[in-house]
C-alpha positions in Angstrom: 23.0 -70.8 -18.5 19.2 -71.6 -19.6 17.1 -69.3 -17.7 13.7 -70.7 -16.5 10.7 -68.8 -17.1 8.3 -68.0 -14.3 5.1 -70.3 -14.7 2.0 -69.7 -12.7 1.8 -73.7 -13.1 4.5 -75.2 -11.8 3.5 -77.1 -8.9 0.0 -78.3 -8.2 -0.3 -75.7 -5.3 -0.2 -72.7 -7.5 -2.5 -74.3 -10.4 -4.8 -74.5 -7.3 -4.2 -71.3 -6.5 -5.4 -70.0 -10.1 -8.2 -72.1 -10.0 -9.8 -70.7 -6.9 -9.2 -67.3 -8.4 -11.0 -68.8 -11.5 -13.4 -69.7 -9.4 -14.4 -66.3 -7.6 -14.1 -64.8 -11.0 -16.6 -67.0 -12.2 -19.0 -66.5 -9.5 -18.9 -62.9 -9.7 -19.7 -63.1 -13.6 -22.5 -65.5 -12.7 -24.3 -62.8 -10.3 -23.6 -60.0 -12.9 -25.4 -62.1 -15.1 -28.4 -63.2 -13.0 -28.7 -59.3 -12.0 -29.2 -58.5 -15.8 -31.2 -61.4 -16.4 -33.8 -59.9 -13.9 -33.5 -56.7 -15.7 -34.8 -57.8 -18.8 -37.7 -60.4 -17.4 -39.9 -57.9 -18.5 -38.9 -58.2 -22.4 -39.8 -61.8 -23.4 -38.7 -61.4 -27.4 -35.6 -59.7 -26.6 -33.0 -61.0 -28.1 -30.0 -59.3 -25.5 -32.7 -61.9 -23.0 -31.7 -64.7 -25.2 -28.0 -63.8 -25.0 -27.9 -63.2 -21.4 -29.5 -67.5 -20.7 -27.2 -68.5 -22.7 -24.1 -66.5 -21.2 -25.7 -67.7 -17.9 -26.0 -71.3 -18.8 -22.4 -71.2 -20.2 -20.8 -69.8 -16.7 -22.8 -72.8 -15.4 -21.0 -75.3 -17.2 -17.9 -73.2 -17.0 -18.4 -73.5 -12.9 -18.8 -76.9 -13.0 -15.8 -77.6 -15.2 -13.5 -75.3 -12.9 -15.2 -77.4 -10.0 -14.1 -80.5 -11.3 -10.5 -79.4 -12.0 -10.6 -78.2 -8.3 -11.2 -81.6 -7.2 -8.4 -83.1 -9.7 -6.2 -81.5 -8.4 -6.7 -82.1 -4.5 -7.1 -86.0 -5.8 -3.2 -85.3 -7.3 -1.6 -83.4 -4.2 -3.0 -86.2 -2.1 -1.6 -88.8 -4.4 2.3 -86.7 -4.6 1.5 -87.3 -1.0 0.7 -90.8 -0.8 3.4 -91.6 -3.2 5.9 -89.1 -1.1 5.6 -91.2 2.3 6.3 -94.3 0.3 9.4 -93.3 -1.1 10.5 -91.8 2.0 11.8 -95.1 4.2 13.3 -96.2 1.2 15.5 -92.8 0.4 15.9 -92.5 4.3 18.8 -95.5 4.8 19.5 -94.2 8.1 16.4 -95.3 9.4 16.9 -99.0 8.4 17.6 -101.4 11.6 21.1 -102.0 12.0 22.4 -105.6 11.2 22.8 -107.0 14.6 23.3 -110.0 16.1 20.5 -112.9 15.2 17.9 -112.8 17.6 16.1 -115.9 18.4 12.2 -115.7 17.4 10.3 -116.7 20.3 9.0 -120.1 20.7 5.5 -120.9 18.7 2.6 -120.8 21.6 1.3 -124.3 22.2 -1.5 -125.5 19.8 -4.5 -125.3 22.8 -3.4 -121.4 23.0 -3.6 -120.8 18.8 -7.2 -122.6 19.6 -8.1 -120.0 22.5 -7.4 -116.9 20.4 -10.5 -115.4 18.6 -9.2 -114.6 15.1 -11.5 -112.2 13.8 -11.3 -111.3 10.0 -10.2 -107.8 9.3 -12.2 -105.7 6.6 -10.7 -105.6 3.3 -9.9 -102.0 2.2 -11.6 -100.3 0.0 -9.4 -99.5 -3.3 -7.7 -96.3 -2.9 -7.9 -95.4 -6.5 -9.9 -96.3 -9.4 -8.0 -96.6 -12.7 -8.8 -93.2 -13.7 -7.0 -91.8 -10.9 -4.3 -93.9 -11.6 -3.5 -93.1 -14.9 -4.0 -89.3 -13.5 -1.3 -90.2 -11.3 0.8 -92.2 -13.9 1.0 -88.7 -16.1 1.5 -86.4 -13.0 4.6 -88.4 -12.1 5.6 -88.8 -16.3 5.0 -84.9 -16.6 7.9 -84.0 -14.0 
């Protein structure tokens, strides 16, 4: 029997769930940080000053990063999504039509009604991902 270890990244919901803990961590630090940077306004040659911008600048980055990995990751549940209600018709075969008994197609309207009817263009959609997201997508689905 191989026994699977518990990993707090197994699905994409709990690596979200870590992230936003990230996250409040960060934010915390952040304002700890700012707090001491006030603090030590007054010493302009300090070095601890020195030390404290460049922690603060660092959490910056840090939150932007973490930000960024937030969004990833909402961009790959929607895409297990998208790619979910695809492959669900096809795994569902008791929701195909039955074979029945041809149908006759209805007779083609005559040409002066095609001519009445106002055929308006519809809007092309917009691409629903970029190739980033796609090969984001093509290594979520190879990492399973």
């Amino acid at each position: 029997m191989s026994k699977r270890r518990e990993n707090p990244f197994e699905s994409i919901e709990s690596a979200r769930e870590y992230i936003a803990i990230l996250s409040e961590v960060i934010a915390e630090a952040k304002l700890e940080v700012e707090e001491h940077l006030q603090q030590e306004a007054g010493f302009e040659q300090s070095r601890s000053l020195d030390a404290l911008r460049i922690a603060h600048y660092n959490l910056v980055k840090l939150e932007t990063h973490v930000g960024s990995s937030s969004r990833i990751l909402n961009d790959l549940r929607s895409l297990r999504r998208l790619l979910f209600a695809q492959r669900a018709p096809a795994i569902q075969p008791s929701a195909a039509k039955p074979v029945a008994a041809a149908v006759p197609e209805p007779a083609a309207p005559p040409v002066d009604a095609v001519v009445a009817v106002r055929i308006t263009p519809t809007p092309s959609p917009k691409p629903l991902l970029t190739s980033a997201k796609k090969a984001v997508a093509v290594a979520a689905q190879g990492s399973r």
